[in-house]
C-alpha positions, 0 to 999 in steps of 0.5 A: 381200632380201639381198646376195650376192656368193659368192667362188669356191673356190681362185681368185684372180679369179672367172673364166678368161679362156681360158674366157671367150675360148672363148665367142667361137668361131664356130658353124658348124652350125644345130640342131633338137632337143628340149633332154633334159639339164636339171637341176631342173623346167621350170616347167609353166605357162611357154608360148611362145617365147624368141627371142635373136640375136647375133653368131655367126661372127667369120671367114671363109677366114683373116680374123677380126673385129677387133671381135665385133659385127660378126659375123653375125647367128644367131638361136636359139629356145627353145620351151616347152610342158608342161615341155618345151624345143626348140631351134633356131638360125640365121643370119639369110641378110642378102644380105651373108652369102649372097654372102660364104658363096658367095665364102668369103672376107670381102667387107665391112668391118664398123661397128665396125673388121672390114676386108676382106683386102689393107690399106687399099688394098683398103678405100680408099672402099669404103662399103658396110656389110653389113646384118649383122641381129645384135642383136635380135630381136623379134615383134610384128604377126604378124612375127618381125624381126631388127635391126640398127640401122643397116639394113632388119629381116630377116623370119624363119619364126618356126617354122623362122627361116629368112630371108624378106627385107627387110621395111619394114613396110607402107611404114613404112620406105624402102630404105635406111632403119634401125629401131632394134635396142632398140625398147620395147613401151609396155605401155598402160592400161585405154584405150589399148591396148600398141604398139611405139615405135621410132627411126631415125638419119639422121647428117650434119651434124645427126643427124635421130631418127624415131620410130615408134609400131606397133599390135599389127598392126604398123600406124603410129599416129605418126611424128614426127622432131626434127634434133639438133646433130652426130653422134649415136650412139644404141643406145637410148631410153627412153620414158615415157607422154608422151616419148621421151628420148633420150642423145646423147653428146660424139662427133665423127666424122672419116670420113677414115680410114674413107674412106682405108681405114684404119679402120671407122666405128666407130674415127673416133669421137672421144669429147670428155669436155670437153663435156656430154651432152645430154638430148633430151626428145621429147613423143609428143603432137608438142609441142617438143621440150627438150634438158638438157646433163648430166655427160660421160657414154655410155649404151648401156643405158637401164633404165628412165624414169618422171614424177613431177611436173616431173621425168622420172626416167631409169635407165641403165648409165653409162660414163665414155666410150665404151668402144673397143679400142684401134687393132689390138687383138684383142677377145680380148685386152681387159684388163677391169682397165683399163676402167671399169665401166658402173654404174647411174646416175639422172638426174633431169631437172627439166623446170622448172628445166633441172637435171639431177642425177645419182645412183650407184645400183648401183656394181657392174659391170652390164649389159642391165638388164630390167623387168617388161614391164607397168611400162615407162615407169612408176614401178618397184621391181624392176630384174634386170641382168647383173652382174659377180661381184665388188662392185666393178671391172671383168669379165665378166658372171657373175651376175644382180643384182635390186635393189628400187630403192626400199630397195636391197635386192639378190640375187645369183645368179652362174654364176662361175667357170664361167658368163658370162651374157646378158641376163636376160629377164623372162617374166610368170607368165601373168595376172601383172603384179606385178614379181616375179612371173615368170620370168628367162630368160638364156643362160649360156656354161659356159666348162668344157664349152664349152657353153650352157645356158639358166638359169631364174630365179624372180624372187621370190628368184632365188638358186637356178635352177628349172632348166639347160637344157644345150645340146649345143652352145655359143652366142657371146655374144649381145646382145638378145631377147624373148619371146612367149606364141605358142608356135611349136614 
């Protein structure tokens, strides 16, 4: 492979920013229509359901969102059968949307900053969160889920998406309790068959991590929990055959504004660079669990882990800090050169020694890494991600980056100037498992026709899409997705 990196023609950044902007409009309507425009092939053997979610309404009556992951939850899919796409879309109707669309006006505050109207005295020890249900979306045990990690996941109709209700998985979950938005398929081996291993949070002095292992019928195999120092905020985890491992960040978290009504939980988090980041490594087998302090550092994104030897080896896009809006800035207005970007780092944690060291493996700006689903946990080569156009800085997504991360060999395919692109999901030629064998799927913003398409990729050179699908119409900015084999059109 080589690297890539295009320069855009008569332009001195390689995106608009009002173009980019225009990917966080608010979409009212819901759709069902077979996608007609397409440029290139749908490849024929490509069969299944492509689910994504996202935060996808920023207002209500005259109040915006102060920050975009607390909008609403709206799921989309994508259906593919001989050649052939459907598309539908809709909002995940959580008890929160449903009393909020009646009142037509906002009636909680969000987790990341969003405030009712009337000022702090009308925000003044309310606590109430609203189960927004819009970063993931998954199917697994008969069951079409949308997460949100800080809540019940939501069932939908995985033909029509319409909203079912909470669903606590058998009696897994309480009410009130939380499953995770980044859960991770364990693909298994000749004896053990794959599952679905999953966390929950509990904060309060200490931050208590359940974890939780599902059969393919979505039945419990294992529990188990570990207490940890502090606050933790974790998104994601990474597994291998022998451990979950976890990431918890330097915050601290002071609920007085939040209690006061002068911000939302997500703004009292104070992150302390002067301390380390601590590893926790959790044995699936229920041995002790072991902590490793590392480098300062927040992960939003693990890639990818594997053992070799004593070592576990964990790949994850690294920021310096936790990256926040700074207080009453409008989340359209983010100057990107003023942030630093999330890089590629690996982190080898020798389980021996204690020791943890730490590699830069890609600088450029990237995100929302994916790997063939048969090497989760596994030693892997290839690694697709969200990348910014140019080498280095900070930007919008525009590009999907494949790295050998044996030889660091690279390709670059870019949407810019006009595209800002979603996580890449990889799809396994059917019966394949080698790690290039497969499609990529990503939803691209095209900020000139303010419309979607979805792009699909051939993973062994994926610097020419097999095809465009244009959508009638544009999708906000997404966040998580899976897809399955089960065709549901």
């Amino acid at each position: 492979m080589e690297t890539l990196s295009p320069t855009p023609k008569d332009t001195t950044r390689p995106y608009n920013r009002e173009e980019w902007r225009s990917g966080y409009r608010s979409l009212v309507e819901e759709y069902d229509y077979p996608i007609e425009e397409i440029e290139g092939e749908i490849p024929a053997d490509l069969c299944g359901t492509l689910f994504r979610n996202g935060p996808a309404r920023f207002e209500r009556g005259e109040q915006r969102c102060q920050h975009p992951f607390d909008g609403d939850g709206m799921v989309c899919s994508f259906t593919f059968k001989e050649g052939k796409a459907h598309f539908r879309n809709r909002y995940v109707r959580t008890a929160g949307f449903v009393e909020e669309e009646a009142a037509g006006k906002v009636l909680y505050r969000g987790a990341f900053g969003s405030q009712k109207p009337g000022g702090w005295l009308a925000n003044a020890f309310d606590f109430r969160l609203k189960n927004i249900a819009n970063t993931n979306v998954i199917y697994w045990g008969g069951k079409l889920l949308a997460l949100w990690e800080a809540a019940e996941p939501h069932r939908l109709d995985p033909h029509t998406l319409e909203t079912l209700g909470l669903d606590y998985l058998d009696g897994i979950l309480k009410p009130g309790g939380s499953f995770s938005a980044h859960p991770w398929v364990d693909p298994g081996n000749e004896t053990d068959a794959p599952r679905l291993v999953n966390f929950s949070t509990k904060p309060g002095l200490s931050t208590k991590i359940t974890v939780y292992e599902l059969d393919e019928a979505g039945k419990l195999l294992l529990e188990y929990s570990h207490a940890v120092p502090g606050f933790a905020f974790m998104h994601d985890f990474a597994i291998t055959p022998n451990a979950c491992i976890f990431f918890q960040a330097p915050m601290q978290f002071n609920p007085i504004p939040f209690a006061l009504g002068f911000k939302g939980p997500g703004e009292c988090i104070d992150f302390q660079l002067e301390k380390p980041t601590q590893i926790i490594v959790i044995p699936r087998d229920g041995g002790p669990t072991e902590v490793f302090p590392m480098e300062s550092g927040f992960v939003f994104h693990h890639a990818n882990a594997f053992e070799e030897g004593d070592e576990i080896v964990v790949d994850s896009i690294c920021y310096a800090f936790f990256p926040t809006l700074e207080a009453g800035q409008d989340f359209l207005d983010i100057d990107f050169d003023a942030l630093a970007p999330g890089q590629l780092w690996r982190s080898r944690i020798n389980r021996k020694t204690g020791q943890v060291t730490r590699t830069l493996i890609e600088e450029r700006c990237c995100e929302f890494p994916f790997v063939h689903p048969q090497h989760v946990g596994q030693p892997y080569r290839m690694l697709y991600m969200g990348a910014a156009h140019e080498p280095t800085g900070n930007a919008p997504l525009q590009a999907i980056l494949k790295r050998d991360m044996e030889t660091g060999d690279c390709q670059l395919w870019s949407a810019a100037p006009w595209g800002y692109i979603s996580e890449p999901i990889f799809v396994p030629f059917p019966g394949k498992t080698g790690e290039e064998e497969g499609w990529l799927l990503t939803l691209v913003h095209n900020g000139q026709t303010r419309r979607a398409e979805l792009v699909i990729l051939d993973a062994r050179d994926i610097r020419e899409p097999v095809a465009r699908l244009k959508l009638r119409n544009h999708i906000p900015y997404g966040l998580h997705g899976s897809f399955t084999p089960e065709y549901f059109g």
